[in-house]
LOVO-272200 format. One line per 5 residues: their letters; for each residue x, y, z of C-alpha. Coordinates in steps of 0.1 Angstrom, whole numbers, plus 2048, in hexadecimal, padded with zeros to 3 digits. Layout:
A	X/Y/Z ~ ...
***
This chain:
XXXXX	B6B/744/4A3 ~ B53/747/4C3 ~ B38/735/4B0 ~ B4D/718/4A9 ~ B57/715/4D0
XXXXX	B37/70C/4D4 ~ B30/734/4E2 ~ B0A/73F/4D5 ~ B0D/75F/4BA ~ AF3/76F/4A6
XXXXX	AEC/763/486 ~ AFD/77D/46F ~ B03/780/447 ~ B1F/799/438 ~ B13/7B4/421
XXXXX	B28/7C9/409 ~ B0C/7E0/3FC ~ AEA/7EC/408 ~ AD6/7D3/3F3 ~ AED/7B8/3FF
XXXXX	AE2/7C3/425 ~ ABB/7C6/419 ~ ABC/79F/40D ~ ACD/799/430 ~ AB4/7A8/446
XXXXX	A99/798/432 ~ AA9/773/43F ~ AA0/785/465 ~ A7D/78E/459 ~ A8C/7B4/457
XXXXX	A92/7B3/47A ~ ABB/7BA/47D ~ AD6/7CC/484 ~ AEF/7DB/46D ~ B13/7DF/479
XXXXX	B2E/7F0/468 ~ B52/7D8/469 ~ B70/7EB/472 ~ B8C/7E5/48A ~ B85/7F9/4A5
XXXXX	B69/803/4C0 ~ B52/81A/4C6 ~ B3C/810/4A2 ~ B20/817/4B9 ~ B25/838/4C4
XXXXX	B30/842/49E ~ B10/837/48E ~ B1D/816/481 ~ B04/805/48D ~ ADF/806/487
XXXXX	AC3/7F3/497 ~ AA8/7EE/478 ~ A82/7DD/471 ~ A84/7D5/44E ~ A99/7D1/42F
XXXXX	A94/7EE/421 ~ A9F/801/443 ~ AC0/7EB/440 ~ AC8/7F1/420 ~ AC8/819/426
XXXXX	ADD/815/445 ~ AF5/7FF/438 ~ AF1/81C/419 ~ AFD/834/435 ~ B14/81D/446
XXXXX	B2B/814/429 ~ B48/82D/423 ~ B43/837/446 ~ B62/844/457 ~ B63/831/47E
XXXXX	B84/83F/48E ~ B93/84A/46E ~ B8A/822/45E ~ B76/81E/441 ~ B57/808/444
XXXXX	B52/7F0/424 ~ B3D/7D4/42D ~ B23/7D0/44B ~ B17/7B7/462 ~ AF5/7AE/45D
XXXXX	AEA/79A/47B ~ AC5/791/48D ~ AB8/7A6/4A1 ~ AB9/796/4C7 ~ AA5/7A3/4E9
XXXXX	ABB/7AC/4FE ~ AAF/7AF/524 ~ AD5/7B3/534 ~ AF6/7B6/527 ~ B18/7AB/539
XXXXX	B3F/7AF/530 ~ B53/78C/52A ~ B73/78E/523 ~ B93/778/525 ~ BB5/783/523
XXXXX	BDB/783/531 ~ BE5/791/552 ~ C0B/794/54E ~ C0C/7A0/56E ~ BFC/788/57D
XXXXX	C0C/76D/569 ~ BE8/75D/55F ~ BCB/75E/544 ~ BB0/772/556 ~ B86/775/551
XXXXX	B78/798/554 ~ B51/798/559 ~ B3E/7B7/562 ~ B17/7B7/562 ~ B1E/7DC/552
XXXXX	B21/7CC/52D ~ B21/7E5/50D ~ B2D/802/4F9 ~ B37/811/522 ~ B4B/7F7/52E
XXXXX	B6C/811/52B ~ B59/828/53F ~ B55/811/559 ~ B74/7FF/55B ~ B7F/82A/55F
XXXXX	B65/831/577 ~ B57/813/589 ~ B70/7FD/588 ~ B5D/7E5/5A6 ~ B46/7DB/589
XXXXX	B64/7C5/578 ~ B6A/7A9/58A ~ B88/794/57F ~ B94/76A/585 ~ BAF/75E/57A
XXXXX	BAB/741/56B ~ BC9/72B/565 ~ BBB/710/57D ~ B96/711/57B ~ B92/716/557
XXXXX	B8D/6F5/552 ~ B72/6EC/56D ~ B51/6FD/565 ~ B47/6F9/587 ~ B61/711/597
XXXXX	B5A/729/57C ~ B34/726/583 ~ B38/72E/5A9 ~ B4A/74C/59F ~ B33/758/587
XXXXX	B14/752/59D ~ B1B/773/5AC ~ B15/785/590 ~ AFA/770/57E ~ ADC/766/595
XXXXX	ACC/74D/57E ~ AD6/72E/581 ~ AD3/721/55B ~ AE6/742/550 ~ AFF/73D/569
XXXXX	B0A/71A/559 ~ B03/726/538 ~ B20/746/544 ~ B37/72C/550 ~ B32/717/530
XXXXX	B3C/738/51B ~ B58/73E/533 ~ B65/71B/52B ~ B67/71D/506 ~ B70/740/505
XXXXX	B8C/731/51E ~ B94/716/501 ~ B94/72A/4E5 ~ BAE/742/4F3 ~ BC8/728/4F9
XXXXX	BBE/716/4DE ~ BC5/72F/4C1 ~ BDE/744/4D6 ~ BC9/761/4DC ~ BCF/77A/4F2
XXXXX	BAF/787/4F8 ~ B8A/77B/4F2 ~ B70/796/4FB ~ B4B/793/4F7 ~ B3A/7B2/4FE
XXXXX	B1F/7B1/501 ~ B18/789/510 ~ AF4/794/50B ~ AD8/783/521 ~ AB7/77E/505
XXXXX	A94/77F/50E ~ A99/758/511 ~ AB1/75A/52C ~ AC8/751/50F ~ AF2/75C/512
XXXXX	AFB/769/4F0 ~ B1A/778/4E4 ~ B10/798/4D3 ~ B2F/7A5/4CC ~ B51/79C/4CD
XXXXX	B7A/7A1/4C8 ~ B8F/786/4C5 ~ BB9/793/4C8 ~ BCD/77C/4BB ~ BF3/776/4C0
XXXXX	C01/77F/49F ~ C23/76A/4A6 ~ C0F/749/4AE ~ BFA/74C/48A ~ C14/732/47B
XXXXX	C06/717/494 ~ BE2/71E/483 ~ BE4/728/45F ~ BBF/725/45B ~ BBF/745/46F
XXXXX	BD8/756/456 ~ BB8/75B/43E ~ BA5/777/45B ~ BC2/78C/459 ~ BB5/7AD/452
XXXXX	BCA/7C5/437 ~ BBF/7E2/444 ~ BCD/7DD/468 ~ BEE/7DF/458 ~ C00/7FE/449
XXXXX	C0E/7F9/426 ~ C30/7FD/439 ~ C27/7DE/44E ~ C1A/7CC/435 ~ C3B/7D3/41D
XXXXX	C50/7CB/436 ~ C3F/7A9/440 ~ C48/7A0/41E ~ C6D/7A8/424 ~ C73/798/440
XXXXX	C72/7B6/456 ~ C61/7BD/476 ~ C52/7DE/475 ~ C3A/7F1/487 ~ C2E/817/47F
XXXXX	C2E/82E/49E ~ C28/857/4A3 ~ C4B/864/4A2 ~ C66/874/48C ~ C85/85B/495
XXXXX	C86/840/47F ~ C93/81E/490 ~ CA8/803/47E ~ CB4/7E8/499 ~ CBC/7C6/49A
XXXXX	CAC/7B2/4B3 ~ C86/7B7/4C0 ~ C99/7BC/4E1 ~ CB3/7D2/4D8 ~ C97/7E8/4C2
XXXXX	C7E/7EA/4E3 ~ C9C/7F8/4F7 ~ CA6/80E/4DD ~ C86/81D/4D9 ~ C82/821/501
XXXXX	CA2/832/500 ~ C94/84D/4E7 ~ C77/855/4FB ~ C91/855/51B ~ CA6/873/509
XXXXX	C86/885/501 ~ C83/879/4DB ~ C66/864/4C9 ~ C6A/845/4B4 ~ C5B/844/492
XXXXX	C56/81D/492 ~ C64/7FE/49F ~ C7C/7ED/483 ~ C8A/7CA/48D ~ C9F/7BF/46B
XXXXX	CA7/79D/483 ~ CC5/789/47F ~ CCB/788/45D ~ CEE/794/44B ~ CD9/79C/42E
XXXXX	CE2/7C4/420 ~ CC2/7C3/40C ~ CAF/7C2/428 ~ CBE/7E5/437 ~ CB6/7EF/411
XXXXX	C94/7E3/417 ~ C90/7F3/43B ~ C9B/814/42D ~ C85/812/413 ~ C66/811/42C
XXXXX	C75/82A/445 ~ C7B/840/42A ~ C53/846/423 ~ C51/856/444 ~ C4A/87C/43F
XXXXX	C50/883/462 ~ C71/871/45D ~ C89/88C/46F ~ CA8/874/474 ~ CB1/84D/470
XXXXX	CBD/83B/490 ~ CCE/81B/485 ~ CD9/806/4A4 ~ CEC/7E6/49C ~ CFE/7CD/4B2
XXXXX	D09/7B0/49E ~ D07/78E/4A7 ~ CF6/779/48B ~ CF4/79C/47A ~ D15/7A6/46D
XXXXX	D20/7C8/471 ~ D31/7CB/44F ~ D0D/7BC/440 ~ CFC/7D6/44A ~ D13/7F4/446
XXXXX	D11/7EB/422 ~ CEB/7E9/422 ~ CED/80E/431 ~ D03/819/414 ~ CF5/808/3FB
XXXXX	CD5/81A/40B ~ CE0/83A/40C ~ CEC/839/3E7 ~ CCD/828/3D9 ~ CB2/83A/3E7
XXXXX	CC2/85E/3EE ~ CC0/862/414 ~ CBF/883/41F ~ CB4/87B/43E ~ CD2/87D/455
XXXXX	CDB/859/464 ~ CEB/853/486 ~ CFA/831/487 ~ D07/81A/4AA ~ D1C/7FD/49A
XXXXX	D27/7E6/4B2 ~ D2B/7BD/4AF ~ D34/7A1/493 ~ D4E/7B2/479 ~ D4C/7D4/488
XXXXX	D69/7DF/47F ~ D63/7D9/45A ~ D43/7E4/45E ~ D51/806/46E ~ D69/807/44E
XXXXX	D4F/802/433 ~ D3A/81F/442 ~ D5A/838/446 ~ D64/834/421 ~ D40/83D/41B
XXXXX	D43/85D/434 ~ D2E/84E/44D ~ D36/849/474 ~ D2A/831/489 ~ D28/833/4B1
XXXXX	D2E/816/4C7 ~ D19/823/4E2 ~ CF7/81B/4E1 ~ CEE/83C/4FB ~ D02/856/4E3
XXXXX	CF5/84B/4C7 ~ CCE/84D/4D1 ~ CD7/876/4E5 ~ CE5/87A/4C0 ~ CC6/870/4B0
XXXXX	CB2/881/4C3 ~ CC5/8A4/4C4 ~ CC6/89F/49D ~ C9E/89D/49D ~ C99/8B6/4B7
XXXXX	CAE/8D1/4A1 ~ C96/8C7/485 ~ CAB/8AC/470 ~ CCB/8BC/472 ~ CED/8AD/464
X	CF9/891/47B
***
């Protein structure tokens, strides 16, 4: 993505096996560097990446590197890329500053696998511009950058990375491009050595080309089901499973768990559909939760119809077994049919939303007791 913003990248090929990486280093004359791919940081620091001189020193440390654990991920291809000479290294990164209502360029002359520890430790290293206004005048960014980069031709060669990094944020609705290290070569040359690219996963429909970099594995098989169905879902830490309608109404109720001392297992948004299979379906997924003490279902019907989804939780309840206890908060469209489908079933809903979360999270506090 960088590389076709016009941003300069190491040539690279993708290797799945060691002699895969061996014919890749030979394209660099042996001289490369092998680099496990997993979604996370610190490859450096876990051995996942090696510097090597020939192809048979790549093939054993791609060998080494594959089926590598990085932060509990597997590593199952590499990156074979040239090897460059690095004389300095900075940080680049742009990103959103909600609290400052603008996109905003980071830029410390501290670049590499430390930059955490800086941003911790000497935070008057990271200087920051926001750049809603002068993003698109390479002049204003060059003044500003000329305080960290002397050179005059790396300086406009900063403020041309700046620009296009800029471009390709709004551009593909990112909400963060980072390049670190922006390495300066022997050649006075600005390179992106490495990089993360975040991108907005609710603005993929305006770019469909990107739908095909989605990566599996940054997904649980939960998420992944429940994308299928319809269902926004999110696997968190806790033991209080979370059915709500509403992203809004599913953020407060999972604040008001941690309020009354309890932990949410997920986030569950089954939106605004009066559909019961998709409680069935939500269920389903909560239901593979081992740490599942108690289910929290917090409904207030508008589109949603209260009766809808009392007979999803029946239906639910009768299909798959629950013997997780269930507190319910019924309140909205059809409630009180709603209310009288879940009584003939031996189930009571609550109307308030406070209750019905101190319920929850008494019930998985005393270990999953009847509700």
């Amino acid at each position: 993505m960088l590389q076709a913003y016009g941003i300069v990248v190491p040539q690279a090929v993708l290797a799945h096996s060691g002699a895969e990486a061996a014919r890749a280093a030979r394209r660099f004359g042996g001289q490369a560097v092998v680099k496990g791919q997993v979604l996370t940081g610190g490859r450096g620091k876990a051995g996942a990446i090696r510097l090597v001189s020939s192809a048979e020193d790549a093939e054993r440390a791609a060998d080494d590197i594959l089926g590598m654990s990085v932060k509990d991920l597997s590593v199952k291809h590499v990156l074979v890329t040239e090897k460059i000479d690095i004389q300095g290294e900075y940080y680049l990164g742009i990103t959103i500053d909600r609290d400052a209502k603008s996109v905003v360029l980071i830029l410390s002359a501290a670049g590499g696998m430390d930059i955490e520890e800086v941003a911790a430790s000497s935070p008057e290293q990271i200087r920051r511009l926001p750049l809603s206004a002068a993003a698109g005048k390479v002049e204003d960014v060059q003044a500003w950058l000329a305080e960290s980069f002397s050179d005059k031709a790396q300086c406009k060669q900063a403020a041309e990375v700046v620009q296009n990094a800029y471009r390709l944020l709004r551009e593909k609705d990112c909400s963060l491009v980072e390049i670190n290290p922006l390495a300066v070569t022997a050649q006075g040359v600005l390179i992106a050595a490495d990089a993360k690219v975040v991108l907005d996963d609710n603005a993929v429909p305006r770019h469909p080309e990107l739908e095909t970099m989605r990566n599996p594995e940054e997904y649980t098989t939960d998420e992944l089901e429940a994308r299928k169905a319809g269902l926004s879902f999110v696997s968190l830490f806790g033991e209080i499973g979370c059915m709500v309608n509403g992203a809004g109404l599913a953020m407060a109720t999972m604040d008001g768990i941690k309020l009354a001392g309890g932990s949410p297992a997920n986030f569950l948004d089954v939106g605004g559909s009066s559909n019961p299979q998709k409680v069935l379906d939500a269920m389903r997924i909560l239901l593979r939760n081992k740490q599942l003490k108690v289910i929290l279902v917090n409904i207030f019907g508008g589109i949603t119809r209260c009766d809808d989804v009392a007979q999803g939780i029946v239906a639910a309840r009768d299909q798959l077994g629950i013997a997780v206890p269930m507190v319910i908060r019924l309140v909205g469209t059809n409630e009180v049919q709603g209310r009288a489908i879940l009584e003939e079933a031996g189930l009571i809903a609550a109307r308030n939303m406070t209750d019905a979360v101190r319920d929850a999270v008494r019930c998985a506090q005393e270990g999953g007791a009847n509700s």
